[in-house]
FIDRENDO-900319 format. One record per atom (N, C-alpha, C, O): residue number from 1; atom name; y, z, x. Coordinates in pm, 1 decimal. Atoms other than C-alpha are relative to their C-alpha. Layout:
<atoms>
ATOM:num:atomo:py:pz:px
ATOM:NUM:CA:Y:Z:X;
...
</atoms>
This chain:
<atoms>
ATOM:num:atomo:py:pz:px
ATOM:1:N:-75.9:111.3:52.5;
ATOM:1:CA:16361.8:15524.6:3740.8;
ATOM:1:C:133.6:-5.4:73.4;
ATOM:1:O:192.1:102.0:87.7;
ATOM:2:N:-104.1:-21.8:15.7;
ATOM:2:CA:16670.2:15401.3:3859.3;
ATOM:2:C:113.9:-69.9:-66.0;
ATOM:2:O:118.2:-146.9:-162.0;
ATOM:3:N:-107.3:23.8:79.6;
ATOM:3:CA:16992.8:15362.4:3802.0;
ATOM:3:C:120.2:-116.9:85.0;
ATOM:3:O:156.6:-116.7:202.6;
ATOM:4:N:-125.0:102.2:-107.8;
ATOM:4:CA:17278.1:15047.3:3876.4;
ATOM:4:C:85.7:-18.5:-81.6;
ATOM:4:O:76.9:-21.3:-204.4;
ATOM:5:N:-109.6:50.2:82.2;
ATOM:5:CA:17597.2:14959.3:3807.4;
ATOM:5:C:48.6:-106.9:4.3;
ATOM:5:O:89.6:-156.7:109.2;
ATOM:6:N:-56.2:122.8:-5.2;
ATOM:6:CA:17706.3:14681.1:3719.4;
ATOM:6:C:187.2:-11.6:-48.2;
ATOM:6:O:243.8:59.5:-131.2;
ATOM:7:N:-173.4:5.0:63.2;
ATOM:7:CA:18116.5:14574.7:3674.8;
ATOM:7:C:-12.1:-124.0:-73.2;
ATOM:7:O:-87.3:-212.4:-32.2;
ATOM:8:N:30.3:117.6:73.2;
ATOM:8:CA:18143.8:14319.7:3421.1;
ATOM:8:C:164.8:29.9:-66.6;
ATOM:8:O:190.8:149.5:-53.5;
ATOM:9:N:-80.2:40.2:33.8;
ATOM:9:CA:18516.1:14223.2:3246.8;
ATOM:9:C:8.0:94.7:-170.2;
ATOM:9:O:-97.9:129.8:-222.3;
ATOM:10:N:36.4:-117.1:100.4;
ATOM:10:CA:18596.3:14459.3:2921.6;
ATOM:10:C:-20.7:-134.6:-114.3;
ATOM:10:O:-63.9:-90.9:-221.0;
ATOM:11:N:23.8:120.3:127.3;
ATOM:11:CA:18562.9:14123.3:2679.1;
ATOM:11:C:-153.2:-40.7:14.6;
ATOM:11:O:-217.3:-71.8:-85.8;
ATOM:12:N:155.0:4.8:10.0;
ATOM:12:CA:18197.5:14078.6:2809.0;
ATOM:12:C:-13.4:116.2:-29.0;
ATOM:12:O:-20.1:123.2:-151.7;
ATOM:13:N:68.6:-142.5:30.0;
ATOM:13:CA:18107.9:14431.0:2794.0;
ATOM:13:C:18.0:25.0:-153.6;
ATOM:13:O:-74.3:76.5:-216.8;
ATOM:14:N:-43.4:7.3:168.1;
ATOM:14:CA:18286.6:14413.0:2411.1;
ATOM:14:C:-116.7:-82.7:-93.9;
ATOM:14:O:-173.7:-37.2:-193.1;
ATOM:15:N:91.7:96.4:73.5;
ATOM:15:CA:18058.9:14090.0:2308.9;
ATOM:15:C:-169.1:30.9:-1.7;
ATOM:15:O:-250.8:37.1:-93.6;
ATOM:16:N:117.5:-69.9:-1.5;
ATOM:16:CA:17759.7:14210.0:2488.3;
ATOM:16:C:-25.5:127.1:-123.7;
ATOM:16:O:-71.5:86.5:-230.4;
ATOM:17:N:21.9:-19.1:66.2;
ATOM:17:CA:17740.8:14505.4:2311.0;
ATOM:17:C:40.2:45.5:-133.0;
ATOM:17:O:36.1:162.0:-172.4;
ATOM:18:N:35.6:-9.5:90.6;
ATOM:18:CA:17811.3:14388.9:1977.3;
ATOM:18:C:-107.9:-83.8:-5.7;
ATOM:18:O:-168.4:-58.6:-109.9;
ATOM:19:N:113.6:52.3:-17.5;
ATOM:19:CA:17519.9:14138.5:2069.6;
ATOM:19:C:-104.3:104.7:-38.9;
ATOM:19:O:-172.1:94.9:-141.1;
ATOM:20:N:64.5:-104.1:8.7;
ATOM:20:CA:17341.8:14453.5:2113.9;
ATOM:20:C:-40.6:72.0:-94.1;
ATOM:20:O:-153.6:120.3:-102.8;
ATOM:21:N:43.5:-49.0:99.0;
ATOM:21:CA:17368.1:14589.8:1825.5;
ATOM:21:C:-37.5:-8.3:-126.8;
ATOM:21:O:-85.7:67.9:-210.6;
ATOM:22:N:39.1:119.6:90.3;
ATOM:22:CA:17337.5:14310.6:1616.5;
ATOM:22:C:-173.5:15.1:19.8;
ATOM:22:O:-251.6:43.7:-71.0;
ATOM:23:N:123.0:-26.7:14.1;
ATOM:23:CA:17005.1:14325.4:1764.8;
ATOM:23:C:-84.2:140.2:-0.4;
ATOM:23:O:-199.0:157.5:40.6;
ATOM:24:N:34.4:-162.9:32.9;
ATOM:24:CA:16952.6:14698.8:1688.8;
ATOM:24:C:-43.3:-4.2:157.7;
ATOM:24:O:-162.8:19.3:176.2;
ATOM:25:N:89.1:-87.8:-98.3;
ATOM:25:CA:16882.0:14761.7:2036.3;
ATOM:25:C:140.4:74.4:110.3;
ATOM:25:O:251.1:83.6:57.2;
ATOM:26:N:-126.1:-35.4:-47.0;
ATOM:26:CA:17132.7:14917.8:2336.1;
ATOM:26:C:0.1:-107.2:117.2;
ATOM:26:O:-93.2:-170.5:166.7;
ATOM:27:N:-30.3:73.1:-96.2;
ATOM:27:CA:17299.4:14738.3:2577.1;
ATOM:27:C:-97.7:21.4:201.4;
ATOM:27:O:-113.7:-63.2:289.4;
ATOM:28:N:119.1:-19.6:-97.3;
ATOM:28:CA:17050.6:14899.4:2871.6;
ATOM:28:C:-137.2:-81.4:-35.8;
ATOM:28:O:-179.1:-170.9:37.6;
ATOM:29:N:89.1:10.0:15.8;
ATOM:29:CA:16766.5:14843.5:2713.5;
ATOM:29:C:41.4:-216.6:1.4;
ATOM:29:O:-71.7:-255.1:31.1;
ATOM:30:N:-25.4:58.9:27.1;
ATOM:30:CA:16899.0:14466.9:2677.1;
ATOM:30:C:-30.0:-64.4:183.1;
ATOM:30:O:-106.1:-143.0:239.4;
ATOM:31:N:-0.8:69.1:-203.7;
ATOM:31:CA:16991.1:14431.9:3102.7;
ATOM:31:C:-104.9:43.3:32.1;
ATOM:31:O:-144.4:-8.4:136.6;
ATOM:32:N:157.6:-37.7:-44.8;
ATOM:32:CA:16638.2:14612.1:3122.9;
ATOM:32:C:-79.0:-98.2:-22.2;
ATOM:32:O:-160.5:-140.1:60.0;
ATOM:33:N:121.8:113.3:-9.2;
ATOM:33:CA:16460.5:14342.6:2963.2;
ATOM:33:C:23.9:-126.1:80.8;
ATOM:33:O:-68.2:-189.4:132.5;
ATOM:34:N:-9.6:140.6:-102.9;
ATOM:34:CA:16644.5:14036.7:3156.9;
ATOM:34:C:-13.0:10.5:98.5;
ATOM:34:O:-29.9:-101.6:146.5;
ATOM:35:N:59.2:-46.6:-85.4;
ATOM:35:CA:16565.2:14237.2:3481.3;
ATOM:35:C:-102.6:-54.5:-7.0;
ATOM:35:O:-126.1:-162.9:46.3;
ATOM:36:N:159.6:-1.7:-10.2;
ATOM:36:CA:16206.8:14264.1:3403.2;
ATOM:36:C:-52.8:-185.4:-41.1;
ATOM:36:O:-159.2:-224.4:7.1;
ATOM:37:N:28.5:111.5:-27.9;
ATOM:37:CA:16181.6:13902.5:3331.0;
ATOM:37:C:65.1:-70.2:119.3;
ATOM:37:O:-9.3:-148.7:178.1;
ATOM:38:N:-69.5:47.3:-81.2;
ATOM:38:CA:16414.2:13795.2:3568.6;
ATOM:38:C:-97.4:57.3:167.3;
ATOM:38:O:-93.2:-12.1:268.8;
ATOM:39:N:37.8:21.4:-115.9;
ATOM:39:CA:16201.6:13963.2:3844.5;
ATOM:39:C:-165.9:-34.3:-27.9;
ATOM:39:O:-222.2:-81.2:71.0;
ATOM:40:N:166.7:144.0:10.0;
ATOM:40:CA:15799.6:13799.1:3707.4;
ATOM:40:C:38.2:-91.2:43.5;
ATOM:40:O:-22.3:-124.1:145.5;
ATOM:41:N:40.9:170.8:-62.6;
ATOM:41:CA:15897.0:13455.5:3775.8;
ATOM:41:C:-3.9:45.7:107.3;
ATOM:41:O:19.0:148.2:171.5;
ATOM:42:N:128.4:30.1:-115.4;
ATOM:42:CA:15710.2:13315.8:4009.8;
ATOM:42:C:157.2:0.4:114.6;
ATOM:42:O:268.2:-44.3:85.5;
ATOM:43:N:-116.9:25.4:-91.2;
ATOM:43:CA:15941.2:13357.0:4345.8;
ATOM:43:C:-29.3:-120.3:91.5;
ATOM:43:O:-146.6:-156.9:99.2;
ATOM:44:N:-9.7:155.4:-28.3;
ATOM:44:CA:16016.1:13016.2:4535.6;
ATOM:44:C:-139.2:13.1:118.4;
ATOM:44:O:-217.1:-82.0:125.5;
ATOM:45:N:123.7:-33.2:-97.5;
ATOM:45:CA:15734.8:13171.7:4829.1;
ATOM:45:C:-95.3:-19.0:-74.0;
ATOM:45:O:-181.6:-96.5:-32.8;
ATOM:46:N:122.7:-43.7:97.0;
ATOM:46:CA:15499.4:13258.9:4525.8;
ATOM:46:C:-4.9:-192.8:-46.4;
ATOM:46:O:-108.5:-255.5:-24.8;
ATOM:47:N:29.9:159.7:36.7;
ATOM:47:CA:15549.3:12858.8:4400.4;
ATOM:47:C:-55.1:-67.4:106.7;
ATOM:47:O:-135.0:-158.8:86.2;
ATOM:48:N:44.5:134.7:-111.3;
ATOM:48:CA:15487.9:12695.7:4749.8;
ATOM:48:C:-83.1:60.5:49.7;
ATOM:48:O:-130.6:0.1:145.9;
ATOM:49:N:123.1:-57.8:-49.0;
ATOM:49:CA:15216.2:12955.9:4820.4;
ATOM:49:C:-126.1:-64.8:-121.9;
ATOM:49:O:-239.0:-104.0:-92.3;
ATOM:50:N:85.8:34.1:101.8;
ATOM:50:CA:15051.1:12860.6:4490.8;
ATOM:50:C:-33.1:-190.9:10.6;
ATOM:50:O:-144.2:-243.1:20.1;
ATOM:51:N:-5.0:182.4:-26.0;
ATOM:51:CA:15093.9:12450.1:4524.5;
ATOM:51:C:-78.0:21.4:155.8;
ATOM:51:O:-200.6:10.7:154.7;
ATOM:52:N:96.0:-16.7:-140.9;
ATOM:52:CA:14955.5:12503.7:4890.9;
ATOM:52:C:-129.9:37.7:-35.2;
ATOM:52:O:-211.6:-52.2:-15.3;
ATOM:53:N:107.1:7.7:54.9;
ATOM:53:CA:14660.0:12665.6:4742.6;
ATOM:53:C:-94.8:-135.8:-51.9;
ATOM:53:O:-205.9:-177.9:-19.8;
ATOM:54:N:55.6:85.4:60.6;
ATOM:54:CA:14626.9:12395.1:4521.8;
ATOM:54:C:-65.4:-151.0:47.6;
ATOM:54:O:-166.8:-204.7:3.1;
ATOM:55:N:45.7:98.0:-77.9;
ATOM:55:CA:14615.6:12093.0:4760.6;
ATOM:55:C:-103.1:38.8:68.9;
ATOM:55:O:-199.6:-29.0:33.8;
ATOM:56:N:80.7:-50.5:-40.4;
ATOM:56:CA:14396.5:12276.7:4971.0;
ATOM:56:C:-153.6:-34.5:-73.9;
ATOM:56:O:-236.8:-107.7:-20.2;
ATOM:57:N:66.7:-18.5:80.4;
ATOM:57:CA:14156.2:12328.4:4682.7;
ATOM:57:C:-107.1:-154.1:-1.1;
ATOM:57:O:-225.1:-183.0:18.6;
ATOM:58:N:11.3:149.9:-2.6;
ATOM:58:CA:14179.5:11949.2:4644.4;
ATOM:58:C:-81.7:-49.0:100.6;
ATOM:58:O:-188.9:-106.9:83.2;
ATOM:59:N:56.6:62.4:-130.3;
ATOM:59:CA:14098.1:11864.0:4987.6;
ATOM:59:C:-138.6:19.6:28.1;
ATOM:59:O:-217.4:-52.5:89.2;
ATOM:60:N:142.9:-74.4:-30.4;
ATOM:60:CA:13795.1:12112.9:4968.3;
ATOM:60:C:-77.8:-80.1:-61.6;
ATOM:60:O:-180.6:-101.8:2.5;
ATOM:61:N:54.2:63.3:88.3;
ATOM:61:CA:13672.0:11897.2:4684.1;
ATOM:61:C:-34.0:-148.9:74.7;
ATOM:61:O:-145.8:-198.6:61.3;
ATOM:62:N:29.3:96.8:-64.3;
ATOM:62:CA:13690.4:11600.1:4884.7;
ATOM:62:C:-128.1:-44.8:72.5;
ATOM:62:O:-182.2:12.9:166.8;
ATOM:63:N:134.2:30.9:-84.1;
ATOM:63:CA:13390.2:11413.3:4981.4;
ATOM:63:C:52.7:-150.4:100.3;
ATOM:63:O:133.1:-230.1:51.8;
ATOM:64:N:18.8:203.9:31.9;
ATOM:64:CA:13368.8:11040.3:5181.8;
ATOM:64:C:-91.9:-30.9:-49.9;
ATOM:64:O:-74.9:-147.4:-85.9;
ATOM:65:N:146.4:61.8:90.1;
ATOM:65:CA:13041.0:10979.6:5016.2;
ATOM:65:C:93.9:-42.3:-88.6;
ATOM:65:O:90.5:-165.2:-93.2;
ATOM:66:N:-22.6:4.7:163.6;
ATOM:66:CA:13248.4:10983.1:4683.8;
ATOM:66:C:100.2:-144.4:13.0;
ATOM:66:O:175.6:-162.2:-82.8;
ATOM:67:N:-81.9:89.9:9.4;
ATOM:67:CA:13434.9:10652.8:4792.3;
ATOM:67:C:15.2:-120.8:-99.5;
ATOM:67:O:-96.8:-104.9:-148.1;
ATOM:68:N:22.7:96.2:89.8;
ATOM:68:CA:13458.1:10368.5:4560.1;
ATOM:68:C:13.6:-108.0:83.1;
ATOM:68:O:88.0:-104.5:181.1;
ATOM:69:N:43.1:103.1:-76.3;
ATOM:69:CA:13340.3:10027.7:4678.4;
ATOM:69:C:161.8:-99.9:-26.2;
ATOM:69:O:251.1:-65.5:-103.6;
ATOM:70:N:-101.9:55.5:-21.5;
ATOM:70:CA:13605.2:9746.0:4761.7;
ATOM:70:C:42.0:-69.9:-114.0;
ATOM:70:O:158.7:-99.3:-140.0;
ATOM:71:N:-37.8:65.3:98.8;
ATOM:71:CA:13564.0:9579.8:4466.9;
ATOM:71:C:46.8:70.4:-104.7;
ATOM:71:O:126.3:6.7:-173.9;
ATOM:72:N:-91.3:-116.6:86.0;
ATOM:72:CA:13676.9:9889.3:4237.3;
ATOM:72:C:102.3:-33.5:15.8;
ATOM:72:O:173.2:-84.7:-70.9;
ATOM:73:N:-95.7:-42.4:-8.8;
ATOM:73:CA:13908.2:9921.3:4386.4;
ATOM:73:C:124.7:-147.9:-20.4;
ATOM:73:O:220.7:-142.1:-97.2;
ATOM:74:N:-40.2:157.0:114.2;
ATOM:74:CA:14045.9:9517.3:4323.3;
ATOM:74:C:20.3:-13.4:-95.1;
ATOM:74:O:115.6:-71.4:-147.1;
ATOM:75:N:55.8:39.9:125.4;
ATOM:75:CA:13915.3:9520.6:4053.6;
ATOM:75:C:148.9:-8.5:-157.1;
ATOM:75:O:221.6:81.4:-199.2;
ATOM:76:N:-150.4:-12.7:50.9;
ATOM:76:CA:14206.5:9419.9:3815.4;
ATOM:76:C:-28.2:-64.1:-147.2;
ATOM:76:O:-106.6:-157.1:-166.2;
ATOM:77:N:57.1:1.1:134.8;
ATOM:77:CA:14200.1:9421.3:3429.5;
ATOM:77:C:77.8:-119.2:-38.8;
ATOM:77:O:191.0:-159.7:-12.4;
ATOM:78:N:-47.4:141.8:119.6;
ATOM:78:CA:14222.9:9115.9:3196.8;
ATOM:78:C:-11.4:-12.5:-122.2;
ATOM:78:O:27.3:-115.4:-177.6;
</atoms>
């Protein structure tokens, strides 16, 4: 495991943890959990790798057989 330091202002470090202990837990365990979410999301590579996938996917699906005739596509509601 390790270990970081962070410098933070003594009026945050005060609010934080009475935050903290308001929520019975400690002020580590607190910057531990917004870490650990903070590094899952999806990273901006992981989004435009995933959307790339997805068009792809799309394209694969693509037929021209599957075209719709001219008049479909006119075709205009009344």
């Amino acid at each position: 495991m390790k270990n970081i330091t962070v410098s933070i202002d003594e009026e945050l470090h005060r609010r934080a943890r009475v935050r903290a202990a308001e929520k019975e837990t400690s002020l580590s365990a607190v910057v531990k959990e917004f870490l650990t979410r903070f590094a899952e999301e999806e990273t901006e590579f992981e989004r435009k790798k995933r959307q790339q996938d997805e068009v792809l996917a799309g394209i694969a699906k693509f037929r021209g057989g599957s075209r719709i005739s001219r008049d479909e596509i006119h075709r205009r509601d009344k």
